[in-house]
N, C-alpha and C positions, 0 to 999 in steps of 0.2 A: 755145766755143773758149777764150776768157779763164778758165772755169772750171776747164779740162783745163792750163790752162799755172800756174793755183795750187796746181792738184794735186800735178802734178809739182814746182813748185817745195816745198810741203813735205815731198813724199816724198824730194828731194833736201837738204832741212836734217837730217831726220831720221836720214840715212844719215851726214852729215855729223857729227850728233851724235853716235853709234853709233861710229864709226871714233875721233871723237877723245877716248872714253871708254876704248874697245879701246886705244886708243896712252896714255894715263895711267897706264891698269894693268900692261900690257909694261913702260915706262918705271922703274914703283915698284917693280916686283919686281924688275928690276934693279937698284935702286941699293938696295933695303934688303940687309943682310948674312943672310946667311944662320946661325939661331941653331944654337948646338951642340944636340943630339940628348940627354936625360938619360940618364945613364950607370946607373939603376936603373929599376924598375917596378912599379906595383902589383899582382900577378897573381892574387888570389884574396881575397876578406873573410869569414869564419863568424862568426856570432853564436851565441853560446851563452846560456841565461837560469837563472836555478838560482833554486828554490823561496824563500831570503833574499832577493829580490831584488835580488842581484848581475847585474849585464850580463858579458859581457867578449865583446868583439867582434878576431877574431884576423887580422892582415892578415900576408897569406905575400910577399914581396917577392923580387927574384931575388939579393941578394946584402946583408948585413951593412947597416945604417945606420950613417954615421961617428958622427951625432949624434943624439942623440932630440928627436923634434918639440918645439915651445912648443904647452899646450893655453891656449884664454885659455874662460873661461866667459862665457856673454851670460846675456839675460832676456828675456821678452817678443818670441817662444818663449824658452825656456830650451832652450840649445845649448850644444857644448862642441867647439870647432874648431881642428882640429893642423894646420900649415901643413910638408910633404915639400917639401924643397930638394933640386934635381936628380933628381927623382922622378916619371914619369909615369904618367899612369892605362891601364895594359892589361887593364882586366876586358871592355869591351868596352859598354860603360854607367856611366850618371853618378849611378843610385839604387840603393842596397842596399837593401830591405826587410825592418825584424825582424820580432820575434813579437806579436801583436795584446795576448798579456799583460803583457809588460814594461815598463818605464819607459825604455825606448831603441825609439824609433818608427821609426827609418829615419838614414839615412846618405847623404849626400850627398857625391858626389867630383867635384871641379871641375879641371881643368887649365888652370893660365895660364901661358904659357912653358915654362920649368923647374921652377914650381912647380906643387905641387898639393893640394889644400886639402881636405881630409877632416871632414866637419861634422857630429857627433853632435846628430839631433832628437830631443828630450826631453820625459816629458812632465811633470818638474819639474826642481828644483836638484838635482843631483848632482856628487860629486866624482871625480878619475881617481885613476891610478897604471898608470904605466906599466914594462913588461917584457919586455925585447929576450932574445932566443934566438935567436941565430945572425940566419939572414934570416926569423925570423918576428916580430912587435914583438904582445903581447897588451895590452890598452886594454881595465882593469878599470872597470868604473864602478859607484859605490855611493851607497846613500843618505847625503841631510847628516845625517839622524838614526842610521843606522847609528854613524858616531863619537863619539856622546854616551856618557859612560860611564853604566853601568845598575843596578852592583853597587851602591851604595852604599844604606843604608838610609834613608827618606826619613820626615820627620814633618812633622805638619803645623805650618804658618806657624813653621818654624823652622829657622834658618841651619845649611848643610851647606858642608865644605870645597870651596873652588874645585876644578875639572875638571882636569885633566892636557889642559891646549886649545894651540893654538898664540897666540905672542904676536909682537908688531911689537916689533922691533929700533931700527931707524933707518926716518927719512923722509927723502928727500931732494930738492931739487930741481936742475938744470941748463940751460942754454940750448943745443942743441945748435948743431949748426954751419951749420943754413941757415935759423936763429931758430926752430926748432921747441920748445916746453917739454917737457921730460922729470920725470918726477914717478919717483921711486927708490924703493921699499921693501923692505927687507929683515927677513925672518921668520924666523922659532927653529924651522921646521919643513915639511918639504915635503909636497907636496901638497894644499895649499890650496886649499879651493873659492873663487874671485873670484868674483862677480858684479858685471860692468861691463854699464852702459848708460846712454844720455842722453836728459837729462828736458829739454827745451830748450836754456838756454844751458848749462848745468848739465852734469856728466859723475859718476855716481853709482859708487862702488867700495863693495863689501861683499866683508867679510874674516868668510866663514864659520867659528862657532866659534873666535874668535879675541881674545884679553887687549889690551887698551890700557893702557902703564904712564902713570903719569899726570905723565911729561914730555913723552911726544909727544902729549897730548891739549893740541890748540893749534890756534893759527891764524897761517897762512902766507901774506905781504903779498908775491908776487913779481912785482910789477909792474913794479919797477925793470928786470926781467930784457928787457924790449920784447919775448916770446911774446906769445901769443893767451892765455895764463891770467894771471890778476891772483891770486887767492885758492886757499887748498889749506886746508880745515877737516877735520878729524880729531874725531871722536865713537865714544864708545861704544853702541851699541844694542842691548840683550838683549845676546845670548851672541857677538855679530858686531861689526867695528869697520868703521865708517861714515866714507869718506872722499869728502867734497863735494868738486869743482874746477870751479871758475866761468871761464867763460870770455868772451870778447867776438871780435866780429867775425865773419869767413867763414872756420869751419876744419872738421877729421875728426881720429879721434884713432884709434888704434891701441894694444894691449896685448899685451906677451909677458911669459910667467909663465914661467920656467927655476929648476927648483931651489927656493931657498929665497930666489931676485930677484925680483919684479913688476915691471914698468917700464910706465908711462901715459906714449904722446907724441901730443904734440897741436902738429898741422899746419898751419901757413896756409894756405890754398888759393891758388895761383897765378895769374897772368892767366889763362890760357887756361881751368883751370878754371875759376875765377868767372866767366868769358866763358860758361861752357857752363851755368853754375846760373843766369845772367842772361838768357840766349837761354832755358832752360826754365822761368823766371817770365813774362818776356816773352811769348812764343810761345803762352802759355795749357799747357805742357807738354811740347810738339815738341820735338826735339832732334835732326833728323835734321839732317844737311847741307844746305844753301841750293842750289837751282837754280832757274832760269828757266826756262819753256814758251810758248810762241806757236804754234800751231795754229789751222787754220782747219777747220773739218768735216773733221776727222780720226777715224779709226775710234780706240771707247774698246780693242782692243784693242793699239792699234800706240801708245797711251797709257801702259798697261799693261808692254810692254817695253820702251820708253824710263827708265822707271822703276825695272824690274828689272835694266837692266843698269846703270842711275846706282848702282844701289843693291849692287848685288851678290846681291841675292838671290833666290829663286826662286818664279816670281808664276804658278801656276797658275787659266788663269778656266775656269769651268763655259762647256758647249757653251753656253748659253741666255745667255752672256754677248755682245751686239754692241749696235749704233747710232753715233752717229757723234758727236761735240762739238765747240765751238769754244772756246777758250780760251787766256787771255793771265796767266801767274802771273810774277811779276818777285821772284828772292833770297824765297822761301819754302822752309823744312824741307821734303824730300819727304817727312815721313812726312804732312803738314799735306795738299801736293800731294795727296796719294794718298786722303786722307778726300775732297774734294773734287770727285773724280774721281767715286768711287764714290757719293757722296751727290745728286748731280746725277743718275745713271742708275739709281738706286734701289737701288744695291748696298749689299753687303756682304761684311766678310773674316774668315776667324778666320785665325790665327799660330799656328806649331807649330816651334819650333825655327827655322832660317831659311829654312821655305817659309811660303809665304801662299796662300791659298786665296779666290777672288774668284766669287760665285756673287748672282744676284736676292736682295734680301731677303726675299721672302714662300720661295721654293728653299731659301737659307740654315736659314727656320725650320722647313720640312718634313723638313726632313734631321734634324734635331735633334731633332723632334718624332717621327720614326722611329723613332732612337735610344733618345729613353725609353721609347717604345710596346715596342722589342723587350726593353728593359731590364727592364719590369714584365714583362713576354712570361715571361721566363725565371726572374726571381722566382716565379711565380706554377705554375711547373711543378719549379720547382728541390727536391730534397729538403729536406723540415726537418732540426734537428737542436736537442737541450735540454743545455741547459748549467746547473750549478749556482753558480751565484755566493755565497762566503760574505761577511758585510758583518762588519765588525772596530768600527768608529767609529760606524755611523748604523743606526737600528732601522730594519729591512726595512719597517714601514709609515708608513717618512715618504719613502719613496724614489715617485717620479713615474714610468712610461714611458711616459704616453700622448705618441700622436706620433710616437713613435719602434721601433713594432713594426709589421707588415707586417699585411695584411688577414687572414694565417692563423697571426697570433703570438698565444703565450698565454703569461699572467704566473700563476705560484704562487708565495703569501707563507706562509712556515712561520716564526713569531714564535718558537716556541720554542728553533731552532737557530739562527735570525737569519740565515735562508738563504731566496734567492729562485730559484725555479728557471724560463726560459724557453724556450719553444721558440720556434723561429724558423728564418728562413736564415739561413746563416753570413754577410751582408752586413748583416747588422741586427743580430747576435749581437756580431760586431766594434764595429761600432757603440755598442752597450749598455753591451760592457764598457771600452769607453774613457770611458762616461760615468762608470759604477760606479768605478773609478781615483780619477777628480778629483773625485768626490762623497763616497766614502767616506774621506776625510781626518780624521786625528786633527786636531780640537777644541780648542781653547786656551780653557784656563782664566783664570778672573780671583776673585780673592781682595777681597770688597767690603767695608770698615770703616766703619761711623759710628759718631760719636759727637754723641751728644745732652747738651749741657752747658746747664745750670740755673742762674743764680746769684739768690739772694734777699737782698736786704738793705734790711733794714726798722728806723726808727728811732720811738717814741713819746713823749711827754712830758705828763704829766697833774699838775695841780694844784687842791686844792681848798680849803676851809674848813669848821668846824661852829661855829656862834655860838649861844650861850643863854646867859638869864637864869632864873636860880631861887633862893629860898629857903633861906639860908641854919643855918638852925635846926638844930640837933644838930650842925653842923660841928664847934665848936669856937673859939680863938681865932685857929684860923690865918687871915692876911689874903691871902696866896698861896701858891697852891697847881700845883704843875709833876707833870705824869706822863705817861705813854709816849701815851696816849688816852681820852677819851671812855667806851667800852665798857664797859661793866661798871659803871658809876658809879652811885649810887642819892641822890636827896636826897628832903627833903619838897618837896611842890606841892601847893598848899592843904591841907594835913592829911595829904597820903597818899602812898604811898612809892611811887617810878616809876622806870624805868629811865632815864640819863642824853640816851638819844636821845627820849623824851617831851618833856625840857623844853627842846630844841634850837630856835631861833627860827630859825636858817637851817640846811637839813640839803644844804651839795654839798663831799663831798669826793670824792677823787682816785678812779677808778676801777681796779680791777686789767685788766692788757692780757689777750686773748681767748684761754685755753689756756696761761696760764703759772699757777703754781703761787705761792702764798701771796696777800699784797694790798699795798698803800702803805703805807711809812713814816708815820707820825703824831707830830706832839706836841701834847700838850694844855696846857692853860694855867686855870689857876684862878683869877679875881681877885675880892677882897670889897670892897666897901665899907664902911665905919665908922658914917656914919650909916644908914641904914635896913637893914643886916646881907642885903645881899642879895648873890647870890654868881654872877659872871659869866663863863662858862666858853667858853673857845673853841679849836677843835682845827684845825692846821695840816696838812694830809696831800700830798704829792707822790709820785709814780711817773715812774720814767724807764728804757725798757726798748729796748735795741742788738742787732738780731737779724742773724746771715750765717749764709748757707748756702751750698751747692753741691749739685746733683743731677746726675751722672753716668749716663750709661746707654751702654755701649758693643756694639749687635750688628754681628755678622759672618756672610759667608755666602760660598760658595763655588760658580759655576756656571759653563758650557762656555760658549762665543761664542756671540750672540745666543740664550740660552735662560733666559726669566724666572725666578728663585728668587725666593722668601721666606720668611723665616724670621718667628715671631713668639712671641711670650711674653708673659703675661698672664692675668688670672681673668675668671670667667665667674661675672656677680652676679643671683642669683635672689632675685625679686621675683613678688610674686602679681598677675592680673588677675580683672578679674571678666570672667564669658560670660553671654551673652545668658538663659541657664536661672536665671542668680542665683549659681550653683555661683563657687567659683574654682579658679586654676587655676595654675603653677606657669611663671614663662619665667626665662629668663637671658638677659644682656646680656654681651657681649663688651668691656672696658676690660683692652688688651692694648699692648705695644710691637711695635712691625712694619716691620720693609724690606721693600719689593719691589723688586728691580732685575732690567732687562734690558739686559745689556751690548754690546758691538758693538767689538773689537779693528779699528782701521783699519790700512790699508798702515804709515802711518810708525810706529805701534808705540800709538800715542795709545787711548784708552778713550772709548767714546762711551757713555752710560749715560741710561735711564730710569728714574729715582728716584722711590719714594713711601717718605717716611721716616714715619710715626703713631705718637705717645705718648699714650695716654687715662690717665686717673684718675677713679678714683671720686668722688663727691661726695657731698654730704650729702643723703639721699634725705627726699622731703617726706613720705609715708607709703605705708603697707606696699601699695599698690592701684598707687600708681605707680611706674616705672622709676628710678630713682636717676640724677641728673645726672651726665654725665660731660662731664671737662672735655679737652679735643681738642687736640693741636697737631699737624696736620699740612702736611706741603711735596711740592709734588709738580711735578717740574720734569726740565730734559732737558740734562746739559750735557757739554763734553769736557776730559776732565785726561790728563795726562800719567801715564803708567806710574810709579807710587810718587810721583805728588804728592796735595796733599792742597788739597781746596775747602771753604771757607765755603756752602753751598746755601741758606741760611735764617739768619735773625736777624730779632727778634721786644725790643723794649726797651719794657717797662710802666714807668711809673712815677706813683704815686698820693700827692698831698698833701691833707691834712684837715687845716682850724684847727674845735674845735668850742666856744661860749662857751655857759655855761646862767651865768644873772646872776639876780641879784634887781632888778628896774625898779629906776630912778632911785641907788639905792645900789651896785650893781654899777657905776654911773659915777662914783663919787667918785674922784678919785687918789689912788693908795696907799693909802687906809682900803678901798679898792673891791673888791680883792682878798678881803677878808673875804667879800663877797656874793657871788663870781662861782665857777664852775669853767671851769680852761681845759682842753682836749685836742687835742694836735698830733700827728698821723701823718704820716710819710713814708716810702714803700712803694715799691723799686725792683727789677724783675723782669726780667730778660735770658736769651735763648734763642738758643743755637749750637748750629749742626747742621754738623759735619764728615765730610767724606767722602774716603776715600785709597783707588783701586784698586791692585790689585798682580794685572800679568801673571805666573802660575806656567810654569814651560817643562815641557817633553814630561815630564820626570823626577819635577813635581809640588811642585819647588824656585821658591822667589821669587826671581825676577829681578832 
């Protein structure tokens, strides 16, 4: 009995709830006003695709537009979305879908209010231009590379006249009137491709093909302003002008591009909003509205409508849905309620617009599992059809499809016309060629310099003596005697006639240095003595020799985003071996200069590169049976430079000192008489190696950036 009178008591809350749900909704619709109805509409959209790959997508309306849309460009998709003031959507659906070959993928049309929001899906950056006809408005879209000029004749690694591109006028900023920052800029030219999006705190503008005079390249301190932006930095990048704005706090930014205006504003977020970005950190996500629940073994259907009518929306359960729960939830999101529900009874929902569909889990997957069973179903009986795809950028046999062709697909590769030809269903054809699109993309080039710098500088200093005594007989009276050297000089020595370096008692003079031309300075010196006529001769010799140089080697080479070159120059030195017969036999050795680099252009514009720089030389080979020494410098490393900057990769600094003393014992130590007996030789040998490296991004036209 007690159990019948709980019953009823929550069949009587539940009504209770029900009614006073029904009376909130009567209540708000009477007190919300009723908005005005738009006075135009959007009655029909045609896409057209033409072989240049031009779009132009044509929307028929019932009557003139006063003003033409703001297109604003996004990234990540790349999109391009026109916001219709007082414009509603009468096509009768919210997707257009284009042609699987174009670069305009589909059209989304949204209605909120009065407005309505028309959003080109893309499958890269393109720019518009818009053109009104009475009540028809045509929305040309083209490629960014399309406006590059093309005429001009192009050489290599050498500067061509700037582009006929658009440029920035003024930057400005503003604080509008409910503390939002307004960022202002004004251009020399309309139809500018923008690309806006945010990278964190951060809010990224690119000004496609576009001049930076170099007064507005600066940086902008608007904190004073109390917005949510503190900084507004202004860069050149490539052929594009790169506008950073930093921001702080809880905001959303918004852009309208009119004309030849851009305007960035960025917004505070409000209580109530922050309130709802706080409930959906908090709540793990939830963001439905807050209700309470108390039931006691109540059926999960009559759970179900409680739900649907708190909610407003329409909660369809499979027959196989019943059983009964009890539960108590206090101020939880229903959307949180409603997992809860369904997770205790094993369910599950999928969402379709605002119905919800509530069926068994294992139900939920058979259904689905149906689906693809009938989907393959119909593949599998569906006509083939072959399509030729021709490839512009990537050789047909670097291109992949496994994976992506059907069990009764077949790929042919014809190298010679750089054409792949598929059959397939038209569901995997589609497929294909939307990968062929974003794969067969032109290539950026990169322009790679080193230079290999040498410096030698080598100092030597040699001094020596030649000391003797000999026989003065046939000289004459002279008692001294001065001349340039030694050499050549003849006297007697015991009876017989000799050359001056026989009768030398210490023979160390100055040595010439190794590969330079003549020999050391000398002076001789002749002295007699009176009594016993003997004549004592000694030659003073020094060298002193200051060597600099410089080796230079500068190679360059030119190759596509990540694809290895190298260039290399150098001979190729034959030498003989012997074979095992006795015979011999003839090889060559490679001592060549050589880069190999594989480069890697990143997002910000930056060059990531893998470098092996090699100089060999020849060396002095020890005989004809063996390979000749060659003498090596190589570096081989992995680093990232900036577009036209330039890196140090290697350095390499020898430096060799020799003192070398040949003496005569014990006399070679007298001071200052000692110098007679000894020779001295001093070397010092200084050898430095730089390796520089400067990439240079070339653009589409083959021009350096």
């Amino acid at each position: 009995m007690s159990r019948r009178i709980l019953l009823i008591k929550d069949m009587l809350n539940i009504i209770v709830v029900v009614l006073l749900i029904c009376f909130t909704h009567l209540v708000t619709a009477e007190e919300l006003p009723s908005e005005a109805k738009p006075s135009n509409n959007i009655r029909a959209i045609e896409i057209s695709t033409f072989l240049n790959g031009e779009v132009i997508a044509k929307l028929t309306l019932d009557r003139p537009l006063p003003t033409l849309p703001v297109g604003v460009a996004l990234s990540n998709p790349h999109r391009i979305y026109f916001d219709f003031q007082d414009v509603a959507n009468d096509l009768g659906r919210h997707v257009q879908e284009a042609a699987a070959e174009g670069d305009l993928r589909s059209i989304n049309i949204v209605q909120v209010g009065n407005r309505t929001r028309v959003v080109m899906n893309l499958s890269k950056l393109m720019r518009y231009e818009l053109h009104p006809q009475d009540n028809i408005l045509l929305i040309k879209l083209m490629s960014v590379a399309d406006n590059m000029a093309s005429d001009a004749v192009v050489r290599f690694a050498e500067e061509t006249p700037n582009r006929k591109m658009n440029s920035l006028r003024d930057i400005d900023f503003r604080r509008g009137p409910y503390g939002e920052g307004r960022v202002e800029v004004d251009l020399s030219k309309e139809g500018t491709s923008v690309d806006v999006q945010q990278q964190g705190e951060n809010i990224i503008v690119e000004f496609v093909d576009t001049l930076l005079p170099g007064s507005l390249k600066r940086r902008l301190d608007v904190v004073d302003f109390a917005t949510p932006v503190h900084t507004i930095e202004t860069s050149k990048k490539g052929d594009n002008v790169r506008m950073l704005v930093k921001a702080s706090g809880r905001w959303e930014h918004s852009a309208q591009h009119t004309g030849t205006r851009f305007v960035l504003e960025v917004r505070a977020l409000t209580e109530d909003e922050e309130e709802i970005a706080r409930k959906k950190r908090v709540d793990g996500g939830y963001t439905g509205e807050r209700l309470s629940l108390n039931f006691q073994d109540i059926e999960v259907r009559a759970v179900l409508q409680v739900i649907a009518d708190f909610t407003n929306l329409n909660i369809i359960a499979s027959d196989s849905v019943g059983g009964n729960l009890t539960l108590r939830l206090k101020d939880v999101p229903w959307d949180q309620a409603l997992d809860i529900v369904l997770q205790s009874q094993g369910l599950d929902k999928r969402k379709t617009g605002n119905v919800i569909f509530v069926a068994p889990s294992k139900e939920m997957a058979d259904r689905e599992l149906l689906d693809i069973e009938a989907k393959q179903q119909i593949s599998e009986l569906e006509p083939l059809r072959s399509e030729v795809f021709h490839l512009n950028h990537r050789r047909v046999n670097s291109m992949s499809f496994e994976g992506m062709l059907s069990k009764r697909g077949a790929v042919s590769l014809d190298e010679i016309s750089n054409t792949v030809t598929i059959t397939d269903i038209p569901s995997r054809l589609d497929e294909i060629r939307r990968r062929i699109q974003k794969l067969d993309a032109f290539q950026r080039q990169v322009m790679i310099e080193a230079r290999i710098v040498e410096a030698i500088e080598s100092f030597s200093r040699n001094l020596g003596a030649r000391f003797g005594v000999q026989n003065a007989t046939g000289v004459g009276d002279q008692r001294l005697g001065i001349s340039g050297s030694l050499t050549g000089s003849s006297a007697l020595a015991g009876g017989g006639s000799a050359s001056g370096a026989n009768n030398l008692n210490v023979n160390l003079p100055a040595a010439a240095a190794t590969g330079l031309l003549g020999g050391p300075a000398a002076l001789g010196l002749s002295l007699m003595k009176i009594n016993n006529g003997r004549l004592i001769n000694l030659e003073l010799s020094a060298l002193e020799t200051d060597r600099r140089g410089r080796v230079i080697a500068s190679p360059r080479v030119v190759t596509a985003h990540g694809i290895e070159a190298t260039i290399e120059q150098g001979d190729r030195v034959p030498y003989q071996q012997a074979t095992s017969s006795g015979a011999t036999s003839i090889r060559f050795m490679d001592a060549t200069l050589r880069l190999r680099v594989k480069p890697l252009i990143t997002h910000n514009g930056q060059i990531d590169m893998e470098l092996n720089v090699n100089q060999d030389k020849i060396g002095q080979a020890i005989n004809q049976f063996l390979p000749p020494p060659i003498n090596t410098k190589q570096v081989t490393t992995k680093v990232l430079v900036e577009n036209g900057g330039t890196v140090v990769i290697g350095g390499i600094f020898d430096r060799t000192e020799n003192e070398v003393v040949n003496k005569v014992p014990m006399l070679g130590d007298i001071p200052v008489l000692g110098n007679v007996f000894r020779n001295t030789a001093k070397v010092d040998e200084k050898r430095e190696l730089l390796i520089f490296v400067t990439p240079r991004i070339l653009s589409d036209s083959l021009n350096l950036q």
